[in-house]
C-alpha positions as YAML, in Angstrom:
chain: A
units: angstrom
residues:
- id: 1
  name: UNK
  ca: [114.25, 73.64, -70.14]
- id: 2
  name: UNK
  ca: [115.06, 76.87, -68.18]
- id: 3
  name: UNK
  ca: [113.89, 78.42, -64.90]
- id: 4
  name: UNK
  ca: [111.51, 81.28, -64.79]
- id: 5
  name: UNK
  ca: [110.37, 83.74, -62.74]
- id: 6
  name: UNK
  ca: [107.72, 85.56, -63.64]
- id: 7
  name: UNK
  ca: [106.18, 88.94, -61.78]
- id: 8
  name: UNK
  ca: [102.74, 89.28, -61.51]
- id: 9
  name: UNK
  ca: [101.45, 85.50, -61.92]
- id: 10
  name: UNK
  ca: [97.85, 86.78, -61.20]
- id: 11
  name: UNK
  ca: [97.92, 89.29, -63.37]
- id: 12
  name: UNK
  ca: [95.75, 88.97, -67.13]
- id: 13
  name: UNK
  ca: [99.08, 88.79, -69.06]
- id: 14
  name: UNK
  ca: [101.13, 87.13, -66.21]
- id: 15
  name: UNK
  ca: [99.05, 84.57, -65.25]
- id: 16
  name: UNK
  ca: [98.82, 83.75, -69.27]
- id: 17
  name: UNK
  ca: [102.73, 83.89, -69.67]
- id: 18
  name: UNK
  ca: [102.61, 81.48, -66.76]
- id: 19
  name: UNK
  ca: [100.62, 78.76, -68.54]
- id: 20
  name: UNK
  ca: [102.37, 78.92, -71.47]
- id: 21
  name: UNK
  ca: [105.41, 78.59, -69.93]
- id: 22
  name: UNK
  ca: [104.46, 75.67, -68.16]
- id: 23
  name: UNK
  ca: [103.29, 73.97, -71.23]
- id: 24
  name: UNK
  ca: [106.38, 74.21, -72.96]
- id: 25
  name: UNK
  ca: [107.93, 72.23, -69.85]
- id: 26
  name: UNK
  ca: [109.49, 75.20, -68.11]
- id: 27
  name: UNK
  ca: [109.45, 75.51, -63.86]
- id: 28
  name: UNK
  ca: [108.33, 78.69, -63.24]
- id: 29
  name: UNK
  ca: [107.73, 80.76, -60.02]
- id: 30
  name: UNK
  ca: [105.16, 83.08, -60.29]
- id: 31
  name: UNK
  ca: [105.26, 86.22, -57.67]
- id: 32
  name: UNK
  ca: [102.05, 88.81, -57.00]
- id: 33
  name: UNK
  ca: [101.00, 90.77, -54.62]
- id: 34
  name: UNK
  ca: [97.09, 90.25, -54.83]
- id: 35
  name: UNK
  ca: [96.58, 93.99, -54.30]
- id: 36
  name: UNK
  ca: [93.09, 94.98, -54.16]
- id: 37
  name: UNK
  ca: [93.68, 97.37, -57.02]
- id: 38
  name: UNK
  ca: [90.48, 94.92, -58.68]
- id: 39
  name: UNK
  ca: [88.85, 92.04, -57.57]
- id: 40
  name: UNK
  ca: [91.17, 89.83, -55.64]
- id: 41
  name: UNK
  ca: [88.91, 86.90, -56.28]
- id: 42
  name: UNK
  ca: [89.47, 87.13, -60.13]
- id: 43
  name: UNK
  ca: [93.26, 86.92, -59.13]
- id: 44
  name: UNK
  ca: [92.91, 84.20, -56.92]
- id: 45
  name: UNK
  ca: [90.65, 82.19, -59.75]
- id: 46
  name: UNK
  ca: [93.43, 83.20, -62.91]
- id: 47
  name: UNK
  ca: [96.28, 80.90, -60.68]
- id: 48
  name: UNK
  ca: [93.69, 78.48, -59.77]
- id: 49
  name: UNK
  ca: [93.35, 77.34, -63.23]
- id: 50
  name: UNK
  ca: [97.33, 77.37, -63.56]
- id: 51
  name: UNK
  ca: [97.30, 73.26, -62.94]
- id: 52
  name: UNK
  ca: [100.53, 72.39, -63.55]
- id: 53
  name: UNK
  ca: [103.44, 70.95, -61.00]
- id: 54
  name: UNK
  ca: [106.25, 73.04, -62.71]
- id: 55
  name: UNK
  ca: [104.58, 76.36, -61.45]
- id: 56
  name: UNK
  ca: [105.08, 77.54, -57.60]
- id: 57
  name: UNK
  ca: [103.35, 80.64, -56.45]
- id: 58
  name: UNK
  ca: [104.61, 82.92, -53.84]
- id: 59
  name: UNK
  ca: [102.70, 85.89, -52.65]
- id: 60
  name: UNK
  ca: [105.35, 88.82, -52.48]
- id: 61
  name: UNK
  ca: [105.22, 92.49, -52.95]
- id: 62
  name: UNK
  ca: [108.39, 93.71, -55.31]
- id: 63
  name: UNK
  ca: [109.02, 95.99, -53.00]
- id: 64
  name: UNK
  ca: [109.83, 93.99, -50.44]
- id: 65
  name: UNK
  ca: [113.83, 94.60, -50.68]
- id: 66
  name: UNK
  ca: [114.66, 91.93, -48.43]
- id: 67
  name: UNK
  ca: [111.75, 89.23, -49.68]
- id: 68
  name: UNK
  ca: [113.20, 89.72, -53.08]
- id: 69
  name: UNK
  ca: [116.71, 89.02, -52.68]
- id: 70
  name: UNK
  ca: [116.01, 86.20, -50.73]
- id: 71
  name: UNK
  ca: [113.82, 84.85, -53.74]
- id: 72
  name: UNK
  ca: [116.72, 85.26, -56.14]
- id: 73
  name: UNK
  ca: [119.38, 83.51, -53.58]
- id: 74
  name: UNK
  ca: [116.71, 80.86, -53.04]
- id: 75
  name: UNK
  ca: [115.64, 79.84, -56.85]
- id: 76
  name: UNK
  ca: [118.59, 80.37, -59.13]
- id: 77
  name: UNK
  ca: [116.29, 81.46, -61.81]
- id: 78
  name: UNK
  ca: [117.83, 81.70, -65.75]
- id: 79
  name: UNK
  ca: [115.01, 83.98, -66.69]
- id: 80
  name: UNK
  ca: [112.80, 86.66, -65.51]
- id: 81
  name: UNK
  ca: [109.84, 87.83, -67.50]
- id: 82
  name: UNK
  ca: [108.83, 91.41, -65.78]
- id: 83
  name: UNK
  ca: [105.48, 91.71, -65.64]
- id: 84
  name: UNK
  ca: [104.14, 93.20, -62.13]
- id: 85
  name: UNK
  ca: [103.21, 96.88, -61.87]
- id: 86
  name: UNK
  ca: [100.21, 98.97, -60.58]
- id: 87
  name: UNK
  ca: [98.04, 99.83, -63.98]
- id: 88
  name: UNK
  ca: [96.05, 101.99, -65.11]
- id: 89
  name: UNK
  ca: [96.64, 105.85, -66.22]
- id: 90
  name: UNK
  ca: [93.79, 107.12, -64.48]
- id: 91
  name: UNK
  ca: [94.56, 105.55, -61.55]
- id: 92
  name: UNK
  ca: [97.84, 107.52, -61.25]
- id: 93
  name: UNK
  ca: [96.54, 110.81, -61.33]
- id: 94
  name: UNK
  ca: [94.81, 109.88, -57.99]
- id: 95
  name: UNK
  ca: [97.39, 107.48, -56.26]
- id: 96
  name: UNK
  ca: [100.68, 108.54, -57.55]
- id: 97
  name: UNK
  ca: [102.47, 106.88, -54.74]
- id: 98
  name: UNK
  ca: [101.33, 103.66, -55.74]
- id: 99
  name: UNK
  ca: [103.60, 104.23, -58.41]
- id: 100
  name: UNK
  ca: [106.24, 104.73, -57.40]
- id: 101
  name: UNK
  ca: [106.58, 101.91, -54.99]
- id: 102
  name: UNK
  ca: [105.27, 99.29, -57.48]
- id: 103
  name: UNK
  ca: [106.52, 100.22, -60.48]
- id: 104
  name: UNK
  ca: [109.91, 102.30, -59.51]
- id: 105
  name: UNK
  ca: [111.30, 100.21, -56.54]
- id: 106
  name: UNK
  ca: [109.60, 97.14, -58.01]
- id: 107
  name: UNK
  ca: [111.64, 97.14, -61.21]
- id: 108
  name: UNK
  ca: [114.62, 97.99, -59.06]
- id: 109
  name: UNK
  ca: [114.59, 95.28, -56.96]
- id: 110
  name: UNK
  ca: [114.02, 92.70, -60.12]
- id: 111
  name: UNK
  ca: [117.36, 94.84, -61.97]
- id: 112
  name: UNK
  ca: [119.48, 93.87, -58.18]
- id: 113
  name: UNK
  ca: [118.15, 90.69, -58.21]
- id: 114
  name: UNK
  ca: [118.98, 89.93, -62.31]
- id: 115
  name: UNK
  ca: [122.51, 91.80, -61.79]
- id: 116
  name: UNK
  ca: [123.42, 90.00, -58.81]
- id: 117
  name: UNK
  ca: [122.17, 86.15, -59.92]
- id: 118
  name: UNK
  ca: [123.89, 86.49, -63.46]
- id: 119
  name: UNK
  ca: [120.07, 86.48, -65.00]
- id: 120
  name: UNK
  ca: [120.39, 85.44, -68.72]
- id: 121
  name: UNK
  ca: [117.36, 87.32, -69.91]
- id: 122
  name: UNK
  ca: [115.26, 89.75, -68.41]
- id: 123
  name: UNK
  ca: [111.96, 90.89, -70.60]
- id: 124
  name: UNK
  ca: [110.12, 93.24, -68.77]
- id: 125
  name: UNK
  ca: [106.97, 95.46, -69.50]
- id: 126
  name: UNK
  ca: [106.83, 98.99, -70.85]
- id: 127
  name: UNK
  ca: [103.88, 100.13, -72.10]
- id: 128
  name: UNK
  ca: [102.69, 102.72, -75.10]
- id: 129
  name: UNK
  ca: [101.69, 105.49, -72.95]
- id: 130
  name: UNK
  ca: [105.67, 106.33, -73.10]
- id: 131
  name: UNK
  ca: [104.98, 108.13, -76.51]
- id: 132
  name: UNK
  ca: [103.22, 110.61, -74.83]
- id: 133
  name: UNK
  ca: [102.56, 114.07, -77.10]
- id: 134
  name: UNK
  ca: [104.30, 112.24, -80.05]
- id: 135
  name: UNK
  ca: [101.76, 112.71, -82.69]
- id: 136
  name: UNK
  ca: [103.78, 110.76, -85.62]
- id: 137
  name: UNK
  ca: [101.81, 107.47, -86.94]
- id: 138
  name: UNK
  ca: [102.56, 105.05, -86.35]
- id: 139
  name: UNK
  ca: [104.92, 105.44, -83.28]
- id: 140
  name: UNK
  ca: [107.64, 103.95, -83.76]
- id: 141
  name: UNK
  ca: [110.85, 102.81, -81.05]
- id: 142
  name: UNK
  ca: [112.98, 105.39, -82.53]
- id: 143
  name: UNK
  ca: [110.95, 108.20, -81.80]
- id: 144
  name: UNK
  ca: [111.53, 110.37, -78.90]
- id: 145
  name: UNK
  ca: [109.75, 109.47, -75.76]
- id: 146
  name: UNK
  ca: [110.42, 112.70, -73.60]
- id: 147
  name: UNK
  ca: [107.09, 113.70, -72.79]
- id: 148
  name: UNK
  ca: [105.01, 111.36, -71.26]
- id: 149
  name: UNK
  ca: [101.45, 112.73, -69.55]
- id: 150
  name: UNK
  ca: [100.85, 110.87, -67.21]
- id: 151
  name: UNK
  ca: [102.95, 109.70, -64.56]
- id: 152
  name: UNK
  ca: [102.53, 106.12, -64.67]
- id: 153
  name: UNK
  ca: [103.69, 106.44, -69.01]
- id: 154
  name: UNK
  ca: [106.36, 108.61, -66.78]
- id: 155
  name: UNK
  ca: [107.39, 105.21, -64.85]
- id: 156
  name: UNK
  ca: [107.40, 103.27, -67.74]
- id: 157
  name: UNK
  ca: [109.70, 105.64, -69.16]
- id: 158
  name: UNK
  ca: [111.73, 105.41, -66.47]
- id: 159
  name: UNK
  ca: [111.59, 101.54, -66.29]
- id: 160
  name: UNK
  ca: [113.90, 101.30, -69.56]
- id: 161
  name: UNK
  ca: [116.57, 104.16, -68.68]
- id: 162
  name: UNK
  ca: [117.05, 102.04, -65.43]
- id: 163
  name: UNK
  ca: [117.33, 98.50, -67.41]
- id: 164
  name: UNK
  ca: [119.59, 100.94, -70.06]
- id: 165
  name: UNK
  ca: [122.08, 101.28, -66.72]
- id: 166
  name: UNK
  ca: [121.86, 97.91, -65.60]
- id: 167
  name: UNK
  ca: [122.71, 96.58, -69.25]
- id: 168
  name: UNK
  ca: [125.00, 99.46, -68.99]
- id: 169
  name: UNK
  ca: [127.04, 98.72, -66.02]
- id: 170
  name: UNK
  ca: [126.56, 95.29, -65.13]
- id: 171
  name: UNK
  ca: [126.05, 93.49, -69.26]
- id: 172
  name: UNK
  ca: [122.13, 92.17, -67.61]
- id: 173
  name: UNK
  ca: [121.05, 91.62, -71.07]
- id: 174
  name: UNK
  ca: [117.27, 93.32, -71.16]
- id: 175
  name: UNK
  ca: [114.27, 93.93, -73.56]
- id: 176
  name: UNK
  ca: [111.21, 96.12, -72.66]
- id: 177
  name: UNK
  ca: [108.57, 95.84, -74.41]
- id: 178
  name: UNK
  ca: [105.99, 98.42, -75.19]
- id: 179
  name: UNK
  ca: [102.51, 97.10, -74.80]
- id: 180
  name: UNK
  ca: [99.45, 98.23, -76.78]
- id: 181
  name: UNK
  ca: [95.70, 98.04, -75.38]
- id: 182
  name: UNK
  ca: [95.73, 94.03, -74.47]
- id: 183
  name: UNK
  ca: [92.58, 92.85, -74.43]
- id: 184
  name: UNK
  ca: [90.83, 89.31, -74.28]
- id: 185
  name: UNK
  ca: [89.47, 86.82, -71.59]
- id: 186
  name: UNK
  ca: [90.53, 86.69, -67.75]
- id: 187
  name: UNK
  ca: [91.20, 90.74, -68.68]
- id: 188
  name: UNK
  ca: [90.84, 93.62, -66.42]
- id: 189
  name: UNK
  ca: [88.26, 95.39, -64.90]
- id: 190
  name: UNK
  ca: [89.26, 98.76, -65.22]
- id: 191
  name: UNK
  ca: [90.19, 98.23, -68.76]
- id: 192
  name: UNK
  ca: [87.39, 99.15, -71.48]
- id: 193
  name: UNK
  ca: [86.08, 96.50, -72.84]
- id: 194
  name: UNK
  ca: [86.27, 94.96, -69.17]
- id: 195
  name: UNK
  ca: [83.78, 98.31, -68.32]
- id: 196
  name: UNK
  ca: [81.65, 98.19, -71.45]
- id: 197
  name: UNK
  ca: [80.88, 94.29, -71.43]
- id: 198
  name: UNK
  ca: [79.89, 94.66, -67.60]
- id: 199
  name: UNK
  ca: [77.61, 98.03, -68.58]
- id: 200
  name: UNK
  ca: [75.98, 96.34, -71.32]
- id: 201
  name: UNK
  ca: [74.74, 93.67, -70.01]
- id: 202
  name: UNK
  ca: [73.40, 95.86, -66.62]
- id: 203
  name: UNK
  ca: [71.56, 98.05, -68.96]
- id: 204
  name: UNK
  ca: [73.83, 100.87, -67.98]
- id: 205
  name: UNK
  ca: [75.17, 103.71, -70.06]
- id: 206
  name: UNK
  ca: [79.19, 103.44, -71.15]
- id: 207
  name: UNK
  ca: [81.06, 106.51, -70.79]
- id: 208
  name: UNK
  ca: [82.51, 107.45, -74.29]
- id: 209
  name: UNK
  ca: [85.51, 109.88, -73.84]
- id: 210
  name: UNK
  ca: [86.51, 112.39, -76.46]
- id: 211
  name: UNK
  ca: [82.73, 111.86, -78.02]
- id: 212
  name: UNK
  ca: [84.39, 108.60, -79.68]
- id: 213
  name: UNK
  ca: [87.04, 110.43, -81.58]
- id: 214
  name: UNK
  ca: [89.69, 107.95, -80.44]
- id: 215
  name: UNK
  ca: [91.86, 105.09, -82.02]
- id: 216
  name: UNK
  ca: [93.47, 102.27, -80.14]
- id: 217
  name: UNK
  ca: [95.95, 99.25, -81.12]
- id: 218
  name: UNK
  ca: [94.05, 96.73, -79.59]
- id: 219
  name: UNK
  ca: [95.64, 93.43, -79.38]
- id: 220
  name: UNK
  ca: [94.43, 90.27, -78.29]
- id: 221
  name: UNK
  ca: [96.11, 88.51, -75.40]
- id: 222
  name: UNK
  ca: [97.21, 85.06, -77.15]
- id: 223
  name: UNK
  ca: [98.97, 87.35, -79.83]
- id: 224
  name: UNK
  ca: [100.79, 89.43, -76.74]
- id: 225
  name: UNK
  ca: [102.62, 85.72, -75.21]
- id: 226
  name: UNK
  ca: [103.34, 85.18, -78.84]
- id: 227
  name: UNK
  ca: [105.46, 87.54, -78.92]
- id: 228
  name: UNK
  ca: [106.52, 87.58, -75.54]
- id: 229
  name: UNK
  ca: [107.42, 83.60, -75.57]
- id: 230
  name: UNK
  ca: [109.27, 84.47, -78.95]
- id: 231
  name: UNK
  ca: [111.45, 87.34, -77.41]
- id: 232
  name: UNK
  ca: [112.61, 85.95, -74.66]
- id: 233
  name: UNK
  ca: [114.95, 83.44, -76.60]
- id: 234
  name: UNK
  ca: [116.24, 86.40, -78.61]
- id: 235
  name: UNK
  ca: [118.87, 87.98, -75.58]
- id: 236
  name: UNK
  ca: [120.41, 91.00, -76.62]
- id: 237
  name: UNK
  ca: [124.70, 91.11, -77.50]
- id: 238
  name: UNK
  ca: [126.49, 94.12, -76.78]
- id: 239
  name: UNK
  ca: [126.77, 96.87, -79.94]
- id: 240
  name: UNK
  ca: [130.47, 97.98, -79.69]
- id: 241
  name: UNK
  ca: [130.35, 100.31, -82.45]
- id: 242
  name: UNK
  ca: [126.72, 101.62, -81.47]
- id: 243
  name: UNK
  ca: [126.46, 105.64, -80.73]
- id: 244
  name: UNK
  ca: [123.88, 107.51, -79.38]
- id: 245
  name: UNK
  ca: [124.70, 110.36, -82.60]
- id: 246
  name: UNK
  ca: [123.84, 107.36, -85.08]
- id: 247
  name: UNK
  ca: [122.17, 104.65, -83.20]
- id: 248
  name: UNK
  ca: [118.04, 104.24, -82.41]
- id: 249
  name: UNK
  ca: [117.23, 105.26, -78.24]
- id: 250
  name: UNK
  ca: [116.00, 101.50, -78.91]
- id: 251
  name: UNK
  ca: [119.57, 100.37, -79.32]
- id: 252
  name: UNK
  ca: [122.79, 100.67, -77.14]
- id: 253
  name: UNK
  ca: [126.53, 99.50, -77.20]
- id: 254
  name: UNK
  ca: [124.97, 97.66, -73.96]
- id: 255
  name: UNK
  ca: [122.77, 94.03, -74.34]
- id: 256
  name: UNK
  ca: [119.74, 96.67, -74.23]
- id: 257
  name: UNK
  ca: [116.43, 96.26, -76.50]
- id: 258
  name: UNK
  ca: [113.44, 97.89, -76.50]
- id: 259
  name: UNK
  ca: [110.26, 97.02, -78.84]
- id: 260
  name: UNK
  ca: [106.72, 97.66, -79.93]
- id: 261
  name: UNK
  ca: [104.29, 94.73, -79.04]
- id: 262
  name: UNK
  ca: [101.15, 95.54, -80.54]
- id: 263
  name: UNK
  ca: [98.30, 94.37, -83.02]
- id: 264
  name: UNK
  ca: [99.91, 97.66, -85.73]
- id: 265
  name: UNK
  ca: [96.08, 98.47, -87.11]
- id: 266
  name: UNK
  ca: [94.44, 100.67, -84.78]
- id: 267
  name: UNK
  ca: [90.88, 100.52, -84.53]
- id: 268
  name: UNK
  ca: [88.13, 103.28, -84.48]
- id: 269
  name: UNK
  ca: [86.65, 103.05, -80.38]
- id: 270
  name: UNK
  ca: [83.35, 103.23, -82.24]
- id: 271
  name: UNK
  ca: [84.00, 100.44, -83.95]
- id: 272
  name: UNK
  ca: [85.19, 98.56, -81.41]
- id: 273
  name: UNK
  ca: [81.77, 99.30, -79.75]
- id: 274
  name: UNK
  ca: [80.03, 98.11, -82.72]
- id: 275
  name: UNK
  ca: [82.10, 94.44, -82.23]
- id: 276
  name: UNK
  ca: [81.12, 94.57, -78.79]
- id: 277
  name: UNK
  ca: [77.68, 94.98, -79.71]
- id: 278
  name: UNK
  ca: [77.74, 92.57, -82.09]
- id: 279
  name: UNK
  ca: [78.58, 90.16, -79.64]
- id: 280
  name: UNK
  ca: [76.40, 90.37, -76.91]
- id: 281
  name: UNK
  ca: [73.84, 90.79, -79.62]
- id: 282
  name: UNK
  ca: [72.50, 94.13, -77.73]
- id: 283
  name: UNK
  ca: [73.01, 97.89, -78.00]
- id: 284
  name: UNK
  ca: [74.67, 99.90, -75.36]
- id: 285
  name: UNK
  ca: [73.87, 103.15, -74.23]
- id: 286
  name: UNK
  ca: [76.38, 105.69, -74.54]
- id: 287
  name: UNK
  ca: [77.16, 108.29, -72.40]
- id: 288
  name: UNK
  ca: [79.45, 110.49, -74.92]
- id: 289
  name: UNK
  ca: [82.28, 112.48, -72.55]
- id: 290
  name: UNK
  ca: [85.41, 115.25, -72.97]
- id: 291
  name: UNK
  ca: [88.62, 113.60, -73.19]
- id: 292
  name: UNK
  ca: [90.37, 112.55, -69.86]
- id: 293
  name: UNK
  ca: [93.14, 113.79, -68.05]
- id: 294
  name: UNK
  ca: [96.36, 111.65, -69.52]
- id: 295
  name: UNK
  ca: [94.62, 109.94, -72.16]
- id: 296
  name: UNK
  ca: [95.95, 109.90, -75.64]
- id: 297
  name: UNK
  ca: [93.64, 109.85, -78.70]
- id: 298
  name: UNK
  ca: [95.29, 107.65, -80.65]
- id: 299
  name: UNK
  ca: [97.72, 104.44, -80.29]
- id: 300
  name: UNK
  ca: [99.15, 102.27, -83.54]
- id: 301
  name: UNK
  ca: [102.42, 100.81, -83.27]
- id: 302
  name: UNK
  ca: [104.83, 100.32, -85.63]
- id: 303
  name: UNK
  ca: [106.30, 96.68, -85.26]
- id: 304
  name: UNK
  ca: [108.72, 95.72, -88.21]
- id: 305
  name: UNK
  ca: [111.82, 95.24, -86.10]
- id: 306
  name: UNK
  ca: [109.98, 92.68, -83.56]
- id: 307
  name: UNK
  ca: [108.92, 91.01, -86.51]
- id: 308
  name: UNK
  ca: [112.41, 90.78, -87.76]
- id: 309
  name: UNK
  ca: [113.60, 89.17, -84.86]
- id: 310
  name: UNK
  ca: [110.86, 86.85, -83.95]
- id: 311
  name: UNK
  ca: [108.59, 86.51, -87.15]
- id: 312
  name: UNK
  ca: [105.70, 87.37, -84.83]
- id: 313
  name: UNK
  ca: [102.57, 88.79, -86.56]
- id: 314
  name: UNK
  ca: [99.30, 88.76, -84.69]
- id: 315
  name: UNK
  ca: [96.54, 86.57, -86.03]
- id: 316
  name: UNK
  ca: [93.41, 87.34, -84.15]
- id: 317
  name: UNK
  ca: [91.23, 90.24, -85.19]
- id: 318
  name: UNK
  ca: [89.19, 92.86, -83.31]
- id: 319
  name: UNK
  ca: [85.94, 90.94, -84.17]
- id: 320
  name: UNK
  ca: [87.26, 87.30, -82.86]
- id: 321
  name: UNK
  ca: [89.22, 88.44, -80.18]
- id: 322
  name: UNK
  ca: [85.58, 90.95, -78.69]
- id: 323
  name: UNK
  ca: [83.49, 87.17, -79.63]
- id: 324
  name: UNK
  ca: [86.29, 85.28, -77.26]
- id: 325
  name: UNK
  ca: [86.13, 87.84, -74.69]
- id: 326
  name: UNK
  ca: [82.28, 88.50, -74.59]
- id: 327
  name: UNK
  ca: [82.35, 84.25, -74.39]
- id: 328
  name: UNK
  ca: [84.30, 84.14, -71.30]
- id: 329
  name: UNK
  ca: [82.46, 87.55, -69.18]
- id: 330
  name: UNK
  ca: [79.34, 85.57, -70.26]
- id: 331
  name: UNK
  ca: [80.76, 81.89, -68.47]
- id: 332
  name: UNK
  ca: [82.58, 83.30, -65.49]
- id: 333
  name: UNK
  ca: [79.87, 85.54, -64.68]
- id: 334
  name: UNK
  ca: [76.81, 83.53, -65.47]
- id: 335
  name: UNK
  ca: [75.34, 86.23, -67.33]
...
């Protein structure tokens, strides 16, 4: 059994990793925030349901320099699983410092804290938004991820050169992995089918951007800890003979990985609408809008090499994960 720390406990995929941890028999520490970035209250209610006496929560904001090395000193962790950041690529067109304190100086202090405490593993988040203008189906890790449009793909980006220099310089083996649309119960409110659900059932229009010309990966949160449960037991080893000339920007000579987590079947918006109203067994009003600033119209991973190292597949399709969801809003809302 090993000792985790995980970063953002009350987040939707955090607070998930947390429990599945703990079922497996792991002590974890779970660190947040609780920003007001959404509803505190659905933070506060994802740890309440974390009943287990291996977890510990402490409240703590990643960019608290001093907090954070005195969390590392304190816990002798073996593991950290990355997940904390401020969301959302909307959001950073609006609040760009946010950004930069969360999800720049955030990741730096977990790299100190990792390099300094001899961390055996640390998995953090990326995300999808890193591919940017890449137009190439589906993307795929060795692609070029120069151009991101917005600036929080733009931290993301620069979330895995920084792990690339602490693998670098200091061997702290790391994986990032590049999320695709997560979606399921306990989700987020600013996410889509958070929006539409909540719309719906109000009898209020949902804003369609890009008239419903757009494709997403959507994949289902059980399917996302899958994989992230699997990876972290797969530590990267140093590639002596590795090259940048030769060698994938997923790849180094360092203990550095970087991979695609994601359903790899994107799925029409429209018809993901059409699950949605399928579910709540009503029909939404649409509100059909131009494309928005730092979206991307289409996202479909290519995910063959975390396969090869982990054997994950998802199971759960668009239609059961939309029921599970729509099951959930309905319970925790009362609805």
């Amino acid at each position: 059994m090993k000792k985790y720390l995980v970063t953002g406990a009350a987040g939707f995929i955090g607070s998930a990793v947390v429990e599945r941890l703990c079922a497996m028999g792991h002590q974890v520490v779970g660190i947040d925030n609780l920003n007001d970035y959404y509803e505190v209250s659905l933070k506060h209610d994802r740890l309440t349901r974390i009943q287990h006496p291996g977890f510990t929560f402490v409240e703590l904001d990643l960019a608290n320099r001093d907090g954070m090395a005195a969390l590392f000193a304190e816990q002798k962790f073996d593991r950290v699983i990355h997940l904390a950041a401020q969301a959302g690529v909307r959001y950073s067109i609006d609040n760009p410092m946010a950004y930069a304190d969360s999800n720049l100086v955030g990741h730096l202090t977990v790299l100190e804290g990792c390099r300094h405490h001899k961390i055996e593993h640390l998995v953090y988040a990326s995300s999808s938004s890193v591919y940017g203008l890449n137009q190439k189906m589906p993307f795929n890790t060795a692609d070029s991820v120069d151009h991101p449009i917005s600036l929080y793909a733009a931290t993301k980006k620069s979330n895995e050169l920084m792990a690339h220099t602490y693998s670098h310089l200091y061997g702290v083996p790391t994986t990032g992995l590049r999320f695709f649309t997560v979606y399921g119960p306990w989700g987020r409110p600013d996410m889509a089918l958070f929006k539409f659900t909540k719309a719906i059932v109000e009898g209020k229009a949902i804003d369609v951007y890009n008239n419903g010309d757009m494709r997403r990966d959507f994949t289902y949160i059980d399917d996302i800890v899958e994989g992230i449960i699997r990876i972290q037991d797969v530590i990267p080893q140093s590639s002596p003979d590795w090259t940048v000339e030769t060698g994938s920007p997923a790849t180094s000579s360092a203990p550095y990985r970087v991979y695609n987590i994601g359903h790899g079947s994107p799925v029409k918006l429209m018809d993901f609408i059409d699950a949605l109203e399928s579910a709540l067994d009503m029909d939404a009003k649409k509100n059909f809008m131009p494309m928005q600033p730092g979206d991307v119209y289409a996202t479909y991973a290519d995910t063959a090499d975390l396969f090869d190292v982990t054997g994950y597949k998802p199971q759960v399709s668009v239609q059961e994960g939309v029921q599970a969801f729509v099951a959930w809003y309905r319970e925790y809302y009362q609805c």
